[in-house]
C-alpha positions as a Markdown table, in Angstrom:
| # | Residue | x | y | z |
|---|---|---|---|---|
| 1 | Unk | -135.0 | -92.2 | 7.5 |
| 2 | Unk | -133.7 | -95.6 | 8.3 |
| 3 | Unk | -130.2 | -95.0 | 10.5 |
| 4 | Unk | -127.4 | -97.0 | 9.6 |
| 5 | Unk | -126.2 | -100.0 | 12.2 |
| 6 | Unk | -123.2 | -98.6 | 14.1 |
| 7 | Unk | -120.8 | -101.2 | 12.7 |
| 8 | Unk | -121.5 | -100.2 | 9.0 |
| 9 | Unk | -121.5 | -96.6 | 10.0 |
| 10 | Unk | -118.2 | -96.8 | 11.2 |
| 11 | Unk | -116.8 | -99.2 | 8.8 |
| 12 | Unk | -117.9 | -96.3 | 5.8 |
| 13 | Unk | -116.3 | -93.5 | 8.2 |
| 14 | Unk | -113.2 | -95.8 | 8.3 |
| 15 | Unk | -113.3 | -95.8 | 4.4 |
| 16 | Unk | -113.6 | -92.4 | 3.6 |
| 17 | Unk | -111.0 | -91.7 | 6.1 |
| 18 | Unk | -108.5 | -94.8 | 4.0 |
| 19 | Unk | -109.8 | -94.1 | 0.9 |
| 20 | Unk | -108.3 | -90.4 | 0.0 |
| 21 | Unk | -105.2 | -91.8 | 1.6 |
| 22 | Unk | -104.8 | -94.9 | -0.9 |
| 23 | Unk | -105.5 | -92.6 | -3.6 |
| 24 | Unk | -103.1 | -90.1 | -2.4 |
| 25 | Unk | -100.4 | -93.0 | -2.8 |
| 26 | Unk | -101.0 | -93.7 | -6.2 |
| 27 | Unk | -101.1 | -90.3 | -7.8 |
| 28 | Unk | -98.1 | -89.0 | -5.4 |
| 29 | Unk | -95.8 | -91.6 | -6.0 |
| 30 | Unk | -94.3 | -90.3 | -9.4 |
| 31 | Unk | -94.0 | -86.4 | -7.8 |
| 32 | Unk | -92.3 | -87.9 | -4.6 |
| 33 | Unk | -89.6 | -89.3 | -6.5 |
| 34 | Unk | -89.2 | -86.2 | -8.2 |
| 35 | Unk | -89.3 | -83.9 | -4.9 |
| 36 | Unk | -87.1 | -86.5 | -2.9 |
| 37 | Unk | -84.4 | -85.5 | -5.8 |
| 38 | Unk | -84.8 | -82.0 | -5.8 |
| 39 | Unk | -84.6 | -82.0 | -2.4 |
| 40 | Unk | -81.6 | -84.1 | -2.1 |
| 41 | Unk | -79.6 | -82.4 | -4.9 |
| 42 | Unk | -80.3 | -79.3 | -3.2 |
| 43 | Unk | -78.7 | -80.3 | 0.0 |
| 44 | Unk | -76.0 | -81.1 | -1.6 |
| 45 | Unk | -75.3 | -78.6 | -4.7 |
| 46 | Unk | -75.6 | -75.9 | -1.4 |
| 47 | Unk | -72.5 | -77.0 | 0.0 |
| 48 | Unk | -70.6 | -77.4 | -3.0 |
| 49 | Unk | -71.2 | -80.8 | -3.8 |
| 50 | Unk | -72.0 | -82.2 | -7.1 |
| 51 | Unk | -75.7 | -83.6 | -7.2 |
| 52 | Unk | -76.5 | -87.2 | -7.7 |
| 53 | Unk | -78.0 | -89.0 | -11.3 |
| 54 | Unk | -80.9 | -91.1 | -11.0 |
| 55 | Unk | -80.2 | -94.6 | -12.2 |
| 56 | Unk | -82.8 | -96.6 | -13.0 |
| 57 | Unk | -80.9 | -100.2 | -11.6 |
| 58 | Unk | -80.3 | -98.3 | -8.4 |
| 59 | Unk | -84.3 | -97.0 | -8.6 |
| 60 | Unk | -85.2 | -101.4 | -9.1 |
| 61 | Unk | -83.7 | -101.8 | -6.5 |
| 62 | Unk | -84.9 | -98.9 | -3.9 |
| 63 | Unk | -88.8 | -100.0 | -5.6 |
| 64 | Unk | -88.4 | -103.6 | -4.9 |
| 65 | Unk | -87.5 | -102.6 | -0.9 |
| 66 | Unk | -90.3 | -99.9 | -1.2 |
| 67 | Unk | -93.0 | -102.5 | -2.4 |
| 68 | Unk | -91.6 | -105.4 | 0.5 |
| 69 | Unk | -91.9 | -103.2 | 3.1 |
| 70 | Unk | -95.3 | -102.2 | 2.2 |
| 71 | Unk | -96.6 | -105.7 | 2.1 |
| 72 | Unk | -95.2 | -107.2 | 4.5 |
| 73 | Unk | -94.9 | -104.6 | 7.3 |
| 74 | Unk | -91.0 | -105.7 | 7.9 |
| 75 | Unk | -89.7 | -102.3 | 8.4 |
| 76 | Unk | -86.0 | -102.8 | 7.7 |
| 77 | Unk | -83.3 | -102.6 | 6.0 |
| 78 | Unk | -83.2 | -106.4 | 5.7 |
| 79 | Unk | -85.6 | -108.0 | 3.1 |
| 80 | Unk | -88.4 | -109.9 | 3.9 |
| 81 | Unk | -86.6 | -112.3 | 2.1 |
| 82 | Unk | -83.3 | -111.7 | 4.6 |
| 83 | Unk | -81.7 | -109.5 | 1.2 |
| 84 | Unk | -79.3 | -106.7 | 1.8 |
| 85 | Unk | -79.2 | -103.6 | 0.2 |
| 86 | Unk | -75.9 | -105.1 | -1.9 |
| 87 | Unk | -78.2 | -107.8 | -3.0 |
| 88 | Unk | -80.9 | -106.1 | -4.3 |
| 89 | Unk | -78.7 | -103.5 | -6.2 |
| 90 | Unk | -76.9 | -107.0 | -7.6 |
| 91 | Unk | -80.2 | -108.2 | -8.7 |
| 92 | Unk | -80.5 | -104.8 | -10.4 |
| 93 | Unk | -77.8 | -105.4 | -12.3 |
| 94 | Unk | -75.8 | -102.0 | -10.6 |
| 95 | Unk | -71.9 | -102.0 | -11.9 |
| 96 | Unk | -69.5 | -103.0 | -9.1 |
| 97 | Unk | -65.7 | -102.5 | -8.8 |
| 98 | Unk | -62.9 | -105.6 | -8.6 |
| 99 | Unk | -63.7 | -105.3 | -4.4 |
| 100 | Unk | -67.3 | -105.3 | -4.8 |
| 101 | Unk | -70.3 | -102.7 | -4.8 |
| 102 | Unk | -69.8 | -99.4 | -2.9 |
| 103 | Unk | -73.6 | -99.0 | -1.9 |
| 104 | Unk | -75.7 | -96.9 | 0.6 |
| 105 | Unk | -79.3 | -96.9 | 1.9 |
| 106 | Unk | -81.9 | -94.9 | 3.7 |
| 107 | Unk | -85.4 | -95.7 | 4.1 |
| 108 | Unk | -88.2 | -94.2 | 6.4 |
| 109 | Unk | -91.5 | -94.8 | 7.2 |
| 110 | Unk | -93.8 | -91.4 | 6.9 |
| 111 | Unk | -96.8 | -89.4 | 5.9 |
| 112 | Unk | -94.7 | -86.7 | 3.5 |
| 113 | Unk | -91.4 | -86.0 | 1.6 |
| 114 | Unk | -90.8 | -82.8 | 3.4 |
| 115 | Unk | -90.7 | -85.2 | 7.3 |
| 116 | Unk | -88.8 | -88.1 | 5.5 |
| 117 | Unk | -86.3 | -85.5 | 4.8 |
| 118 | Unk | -86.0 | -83.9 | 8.0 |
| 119 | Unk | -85.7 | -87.0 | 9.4 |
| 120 | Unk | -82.6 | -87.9 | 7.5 |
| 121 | Unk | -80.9 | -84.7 | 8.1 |
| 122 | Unk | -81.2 | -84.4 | 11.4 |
| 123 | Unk | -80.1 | -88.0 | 11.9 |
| 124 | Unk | -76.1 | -88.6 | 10.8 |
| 125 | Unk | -75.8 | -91.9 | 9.4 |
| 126 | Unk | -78.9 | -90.9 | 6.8 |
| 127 | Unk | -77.2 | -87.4 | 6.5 |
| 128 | Unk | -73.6 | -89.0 | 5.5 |
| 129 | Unk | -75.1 | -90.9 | 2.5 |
| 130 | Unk | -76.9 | -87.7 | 1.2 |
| 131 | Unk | -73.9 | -85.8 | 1.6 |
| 132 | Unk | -71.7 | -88.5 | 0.6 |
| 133 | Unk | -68.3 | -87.1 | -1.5 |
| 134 | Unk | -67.7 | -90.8 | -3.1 |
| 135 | Unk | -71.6 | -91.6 | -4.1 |
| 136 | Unk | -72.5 | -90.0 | -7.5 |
| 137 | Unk | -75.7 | -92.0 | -8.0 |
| 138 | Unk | -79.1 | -92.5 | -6.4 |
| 139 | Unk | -82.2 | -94.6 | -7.0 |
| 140 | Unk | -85.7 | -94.0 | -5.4 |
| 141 | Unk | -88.5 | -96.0 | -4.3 |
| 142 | Unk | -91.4 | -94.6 | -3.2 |
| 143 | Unk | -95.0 | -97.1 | -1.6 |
| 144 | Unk | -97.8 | -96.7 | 0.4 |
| 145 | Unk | -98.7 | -98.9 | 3.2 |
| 146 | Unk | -101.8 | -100.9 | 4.1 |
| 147 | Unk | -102.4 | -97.4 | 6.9 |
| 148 | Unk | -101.6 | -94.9 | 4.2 |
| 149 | Unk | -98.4 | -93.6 | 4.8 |
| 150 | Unk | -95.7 | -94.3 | 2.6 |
| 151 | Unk | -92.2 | -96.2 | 2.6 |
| 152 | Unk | -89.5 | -93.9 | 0.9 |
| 153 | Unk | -86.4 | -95.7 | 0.2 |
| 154 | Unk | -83.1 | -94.5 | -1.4 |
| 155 | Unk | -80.0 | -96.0 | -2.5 |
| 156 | Unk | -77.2 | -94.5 | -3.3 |
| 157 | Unk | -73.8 | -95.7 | -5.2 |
| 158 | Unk | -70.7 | -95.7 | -7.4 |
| 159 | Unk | -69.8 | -97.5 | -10.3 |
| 160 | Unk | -66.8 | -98.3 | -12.3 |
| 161 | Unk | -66.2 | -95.4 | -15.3 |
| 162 | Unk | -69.6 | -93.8 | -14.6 |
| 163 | Unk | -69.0 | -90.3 | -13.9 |
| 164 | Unk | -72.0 | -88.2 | -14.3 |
| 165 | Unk | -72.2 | -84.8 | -15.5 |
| 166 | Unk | -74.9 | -82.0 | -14.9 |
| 167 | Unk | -76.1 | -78.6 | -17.0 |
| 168 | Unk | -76.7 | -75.7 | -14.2 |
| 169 | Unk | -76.7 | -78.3 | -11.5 |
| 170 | Unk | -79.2 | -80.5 | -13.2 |
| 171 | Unk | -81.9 | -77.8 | -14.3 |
| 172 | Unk | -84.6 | -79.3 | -16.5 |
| 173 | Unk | -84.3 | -76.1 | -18.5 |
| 174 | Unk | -82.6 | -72.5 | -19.1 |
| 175 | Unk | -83.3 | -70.1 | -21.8 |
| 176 | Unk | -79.3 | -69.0 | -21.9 |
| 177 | Unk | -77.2 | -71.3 | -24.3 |
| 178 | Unk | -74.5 | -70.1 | -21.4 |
| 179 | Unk | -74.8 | -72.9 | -19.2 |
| 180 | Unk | -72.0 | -74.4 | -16.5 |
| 181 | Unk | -71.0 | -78.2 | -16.7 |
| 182 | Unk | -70.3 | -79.7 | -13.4 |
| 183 | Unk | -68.5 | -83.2 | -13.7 |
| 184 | Unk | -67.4 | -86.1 | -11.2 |
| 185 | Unk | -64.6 | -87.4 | -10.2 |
| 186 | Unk | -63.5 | -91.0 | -9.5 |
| 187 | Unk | -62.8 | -90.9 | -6.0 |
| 188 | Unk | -63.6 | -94.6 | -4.7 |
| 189 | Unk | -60.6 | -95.9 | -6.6 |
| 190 | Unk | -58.9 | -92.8 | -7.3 |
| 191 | Unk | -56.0 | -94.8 | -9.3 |
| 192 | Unk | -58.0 | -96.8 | -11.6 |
| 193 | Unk | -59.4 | -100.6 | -10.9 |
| 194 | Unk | -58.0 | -102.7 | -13.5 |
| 195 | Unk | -57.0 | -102.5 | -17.0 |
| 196 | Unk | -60.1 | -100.3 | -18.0 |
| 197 | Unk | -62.0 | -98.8 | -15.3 |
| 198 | Unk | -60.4 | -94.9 | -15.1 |
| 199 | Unk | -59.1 | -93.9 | -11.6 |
| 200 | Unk | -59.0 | -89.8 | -11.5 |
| 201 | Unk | -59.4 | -88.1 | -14.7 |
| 202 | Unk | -56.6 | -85.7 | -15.5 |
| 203 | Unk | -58.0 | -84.6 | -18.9 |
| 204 | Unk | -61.4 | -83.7 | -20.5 |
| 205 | Unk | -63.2 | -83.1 | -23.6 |
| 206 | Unk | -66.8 | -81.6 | -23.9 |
| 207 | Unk | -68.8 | -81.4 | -27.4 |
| 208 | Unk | -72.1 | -80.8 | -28.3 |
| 209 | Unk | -72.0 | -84.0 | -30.3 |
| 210 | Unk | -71.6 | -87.4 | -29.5 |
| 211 | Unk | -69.0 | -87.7 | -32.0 |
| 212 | Unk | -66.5 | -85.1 | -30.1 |
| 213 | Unk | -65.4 | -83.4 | -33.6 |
| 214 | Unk | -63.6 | -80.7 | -32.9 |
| 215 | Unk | -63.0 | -81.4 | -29.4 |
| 216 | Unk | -60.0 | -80.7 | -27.9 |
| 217 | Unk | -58.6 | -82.1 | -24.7 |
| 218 | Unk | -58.4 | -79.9 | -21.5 |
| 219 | Unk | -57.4 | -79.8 | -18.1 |
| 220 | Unk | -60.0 | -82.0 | -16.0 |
| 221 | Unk | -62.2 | -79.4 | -13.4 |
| 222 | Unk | -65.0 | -79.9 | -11.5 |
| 223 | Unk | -67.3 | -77.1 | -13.2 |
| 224 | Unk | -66.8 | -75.7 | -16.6 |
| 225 | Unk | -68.1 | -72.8 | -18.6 |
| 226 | Unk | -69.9 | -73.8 | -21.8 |
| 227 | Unk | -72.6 | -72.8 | -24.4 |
| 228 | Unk | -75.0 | -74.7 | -26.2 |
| 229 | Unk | -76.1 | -75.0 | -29.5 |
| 230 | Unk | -78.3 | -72.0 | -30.2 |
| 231 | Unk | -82.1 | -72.6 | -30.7 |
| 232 | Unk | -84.9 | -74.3 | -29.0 |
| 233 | Unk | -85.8 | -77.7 | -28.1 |
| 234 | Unk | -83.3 | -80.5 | -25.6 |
| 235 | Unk | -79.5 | -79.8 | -26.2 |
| 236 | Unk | -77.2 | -82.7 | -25.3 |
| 237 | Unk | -73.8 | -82.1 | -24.0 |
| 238 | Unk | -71.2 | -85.1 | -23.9 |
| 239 | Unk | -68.1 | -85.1 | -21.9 |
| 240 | Unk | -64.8 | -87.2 | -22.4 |
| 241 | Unk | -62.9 | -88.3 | -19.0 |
| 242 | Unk | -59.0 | -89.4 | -19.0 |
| 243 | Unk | -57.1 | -90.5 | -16.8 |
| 244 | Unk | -53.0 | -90.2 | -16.2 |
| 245 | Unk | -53.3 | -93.9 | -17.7 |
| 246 | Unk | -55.2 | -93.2 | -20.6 |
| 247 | Unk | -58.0 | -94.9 | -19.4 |
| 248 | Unk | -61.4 | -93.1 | -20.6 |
| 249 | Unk | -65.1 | -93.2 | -19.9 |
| 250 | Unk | -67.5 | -91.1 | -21.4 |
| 251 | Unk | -71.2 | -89.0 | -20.1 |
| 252 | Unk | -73.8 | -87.1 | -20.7 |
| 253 | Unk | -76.6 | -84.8 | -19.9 |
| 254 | Unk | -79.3 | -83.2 | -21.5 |
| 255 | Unk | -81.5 | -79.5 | -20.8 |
| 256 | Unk | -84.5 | -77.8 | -22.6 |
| 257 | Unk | -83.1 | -74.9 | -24.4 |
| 258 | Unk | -86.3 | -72.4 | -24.2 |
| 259 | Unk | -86.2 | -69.4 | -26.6 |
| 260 | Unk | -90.3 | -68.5 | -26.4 |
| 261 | Unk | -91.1 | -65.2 | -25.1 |
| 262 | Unk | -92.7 | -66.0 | -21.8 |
| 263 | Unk | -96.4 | -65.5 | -21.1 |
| 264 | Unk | -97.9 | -62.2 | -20.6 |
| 265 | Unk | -98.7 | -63.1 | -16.8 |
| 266 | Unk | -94.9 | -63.6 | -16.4 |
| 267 | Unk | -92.9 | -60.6 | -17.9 |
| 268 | Unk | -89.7 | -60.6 | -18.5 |
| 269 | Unk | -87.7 | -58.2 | -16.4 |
| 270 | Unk | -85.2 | -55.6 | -17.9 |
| 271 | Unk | -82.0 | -54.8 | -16.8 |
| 272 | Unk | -83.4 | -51.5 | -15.4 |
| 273 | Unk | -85.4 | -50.8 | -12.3 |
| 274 | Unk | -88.9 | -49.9 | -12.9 |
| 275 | Unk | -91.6 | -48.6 | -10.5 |
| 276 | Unk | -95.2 | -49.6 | -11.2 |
| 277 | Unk | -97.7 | -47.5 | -9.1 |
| 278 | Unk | -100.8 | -48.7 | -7.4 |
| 279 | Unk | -104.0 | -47.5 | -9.2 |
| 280 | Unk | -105.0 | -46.3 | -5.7 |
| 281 | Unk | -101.6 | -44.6 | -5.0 |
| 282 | Unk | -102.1 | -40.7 | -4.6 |
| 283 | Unk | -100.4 | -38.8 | -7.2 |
| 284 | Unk | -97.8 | -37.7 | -4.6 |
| 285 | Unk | -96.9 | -40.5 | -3.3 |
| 286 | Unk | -93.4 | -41.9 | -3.6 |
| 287 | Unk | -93.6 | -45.9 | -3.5 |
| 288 | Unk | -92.1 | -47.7 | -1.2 |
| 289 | Unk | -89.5 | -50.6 | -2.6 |
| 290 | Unk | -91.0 | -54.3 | -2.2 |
| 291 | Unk | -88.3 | -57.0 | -4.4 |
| 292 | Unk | -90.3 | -59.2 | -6.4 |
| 293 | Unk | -87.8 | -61.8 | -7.3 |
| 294 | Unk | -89.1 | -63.2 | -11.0 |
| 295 | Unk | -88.4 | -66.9 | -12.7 |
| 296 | Unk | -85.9 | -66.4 | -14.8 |
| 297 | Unk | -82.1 | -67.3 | -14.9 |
| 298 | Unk | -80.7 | -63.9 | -14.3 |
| 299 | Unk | -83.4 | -62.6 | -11.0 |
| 300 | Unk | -83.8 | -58.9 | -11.7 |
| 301 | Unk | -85.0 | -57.0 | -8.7 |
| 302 | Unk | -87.9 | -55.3 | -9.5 |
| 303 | Unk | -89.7 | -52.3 | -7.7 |
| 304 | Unk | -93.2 | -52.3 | -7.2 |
| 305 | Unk | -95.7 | -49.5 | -6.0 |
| 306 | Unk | -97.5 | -50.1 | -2.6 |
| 307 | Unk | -100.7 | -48.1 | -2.3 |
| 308 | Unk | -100.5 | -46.9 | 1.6 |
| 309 | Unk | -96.6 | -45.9 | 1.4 |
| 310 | Unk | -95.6 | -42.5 | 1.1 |
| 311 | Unk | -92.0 | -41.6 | 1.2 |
| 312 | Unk | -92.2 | -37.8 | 0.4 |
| 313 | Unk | -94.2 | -35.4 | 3.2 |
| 314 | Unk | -97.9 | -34.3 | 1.8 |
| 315 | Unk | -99.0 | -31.6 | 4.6 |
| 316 | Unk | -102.7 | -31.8 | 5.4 |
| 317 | Unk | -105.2 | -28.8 | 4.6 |
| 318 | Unk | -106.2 | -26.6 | 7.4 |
| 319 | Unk | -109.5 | -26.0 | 7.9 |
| 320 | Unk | -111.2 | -22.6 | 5.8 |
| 321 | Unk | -112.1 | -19.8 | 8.1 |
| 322 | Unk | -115.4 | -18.7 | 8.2 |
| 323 | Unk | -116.9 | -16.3 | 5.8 |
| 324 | Unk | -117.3 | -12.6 | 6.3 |
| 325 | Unk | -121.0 | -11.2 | 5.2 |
| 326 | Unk | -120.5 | -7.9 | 2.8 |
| 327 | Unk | -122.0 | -4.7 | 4.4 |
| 328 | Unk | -126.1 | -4.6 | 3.9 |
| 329 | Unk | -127.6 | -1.0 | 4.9 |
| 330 | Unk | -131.3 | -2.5 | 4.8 |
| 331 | Unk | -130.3 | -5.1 | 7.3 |
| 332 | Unk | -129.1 | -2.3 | 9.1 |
| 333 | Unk | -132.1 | -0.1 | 9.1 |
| 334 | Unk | -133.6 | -2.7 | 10.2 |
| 335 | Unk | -131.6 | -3.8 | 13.1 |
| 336 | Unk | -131.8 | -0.2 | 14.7 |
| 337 | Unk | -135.6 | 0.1 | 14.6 |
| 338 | Unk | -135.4 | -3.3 | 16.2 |
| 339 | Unk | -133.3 | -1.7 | 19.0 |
| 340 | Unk | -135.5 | 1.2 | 19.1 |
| 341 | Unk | -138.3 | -0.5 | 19.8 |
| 342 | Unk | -136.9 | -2.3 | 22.5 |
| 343 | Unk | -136.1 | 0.9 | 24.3 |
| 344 | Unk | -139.2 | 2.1 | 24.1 |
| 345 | Unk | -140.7 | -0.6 | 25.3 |
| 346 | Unk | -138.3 | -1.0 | 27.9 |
| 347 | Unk | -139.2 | 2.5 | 29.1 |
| 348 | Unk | -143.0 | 1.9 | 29.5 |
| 349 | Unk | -142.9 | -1.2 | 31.6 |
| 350 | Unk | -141.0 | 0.8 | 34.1 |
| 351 | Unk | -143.2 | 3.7 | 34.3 |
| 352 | Unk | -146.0 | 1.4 | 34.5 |
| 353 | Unk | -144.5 | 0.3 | 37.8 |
């Protein structure tokens, strides 16, 4: 077989190698967005912090950065173009109060979510922004480069009278219409800026219609108890924010209410413990505890059987002593002519001598 030159050889190595990597880009990019989120709202809802809404001006704007860093190899926080962050989130069209936009970004340059993230929480200026008490809003922009790694970019930012809320910390589902509300607060210009743009709401109302009938106001708190309208498919909860002013400003969020009994392969636990045995176990044994925690709202710890563990004390057989032959008077006969003989034969061969 003919062998291939050494230059087109390596050129087609250099290919395969690219090649899975471009790909890569183009099929991850809409589950990075997704796991940057996750993973940033997690950092924050663990130390009591509210998470952060994706807004789709602030996503422009993090995309555009994405996409210009990718083309042009200027890895910066500057634009190829010479734009700040505040002017790309302007282009956007992001809200900005009387002072002007109250705006954050982090970027980084790597192979993976999971080392982007490190990266920014082990270094405190990109740590500060995801743990930012006066952000409320993030946008994410995610591009591969010409080597195949990929340019994440976040910005983060606070509008006038947008104050996100979120159903059990912005779950994309539940199967309890008991759900907690967590709401923001307007802490960049706690008193208000301007005539209409609320400062620190005092008062609240929450509905499960965007007409609030019914409603009643209520003291304003970060995290409220509610329940949703019973049966399946999205509910929508809508919040009411007022201020000491009377200043208001309305949000939103939405969850998939599921009321399906789960699949077979993932059973619903009870609110007893239950111990399933091994089908190897020996029927003495007495399974040791192994917590399976299983996805539901409510984890019930389960108990489940492991084959080689055996609490209780099983003592092992001894071995059976040997048999004893019944009495047999033929074998006996027999044994003393046997002995008989011997004598006698014993007898001659010394007299011989």
């Amino acid at each position: 077989m003919t062998k291939l030159p050494t230059q087109l050889a390596v050129a087609l190595a250099l290919a395969l190698l690219l090649a899975p990597g471009a790909a890569n880009a183009r099929a991850q990019s809409p589950d990075a967005v997704a796991d940057l989120a996750a993973r940033i709202n997690h950092e924050r809802v663990t130390r009591g912090l509210a998470p952060f809404a994706l807004n789709p001006q602030l996503t422009a704007a993090a995309q555009a950065h994405a996409d210009d860093i990718a083309r042009t190899a200027h890895y910066d926080h500057t634009g190829s173009d010479g734009s700040t962050a505040r002017d790309r989130v302007a282009r956007a069209g992001y809200g900005k109060y009387s002072w002007g936009y109250r705006v954050g970004e982090n970027w980084a340059h790597y192979r993976s979510v999971p080392t982007a993230m490190a990266m920014w929480m082990d270094s405190p200026p990109h740590r500060n922004n995801i743990l930012h008490a006066l952000y409320r809003e993030m946008g994410i922009g995610v591009a591969a480069d010409k080597t195949g790694l990929f340019i994440y970019v976040i910005n983060f930012g606070a509008q006038p009278n947008v104050l996100p809320i979120f159903i059990n910390d912005d779950a994309a589902e539940t199967r309890m219409t008991n759900v907690t509300i967590t709401l923001t607060d307007e802490q960049v210009m706690p008193n208000g800026d301007g005539v209409n743009s609320i400062g620190h709401p005092t008062h609240i109302q929450i509905a499960n219609t965007a007409d609030f009938a019914n409603a009643e106001w209520q003291p304003y708190a970060a995290r409220r108890a509610w329940t949703l309208t019973p049966g399946a498919g999205t509910r929508t909860v809508y919040v009411k924010y007022r201020d000491a002013k009377g200043r208001t400003a309305t949000a939103s969020d939405s969850i998939l209410l599921v009321t399906s009994t789960p699949p077979a392969t993932t059973p619903r636990p009870t609110a007893t413990r239950t111990r399933t045995p091994s089908a190897t176990a020996p029927p003495t044994a007495s399974p040791t505890a192994t917590p399976t925690w299983l996805p539901t709202d409510t984890p019930v710890l389960t108990l489940t059987a492991t084959a080689t563990s055996v609490a209780t004390h099983t003592p092992t057989p001894s071995a059976p002593a040997t048999a004893v032959p019944a009495f047999n008077p033929i074998a006996l006969c027999g044994l003393g002519v046997g002995v008989m003989l011997a004598v006698i034969a014993t007898v001659t061969f010394l007299t011989e001598r």
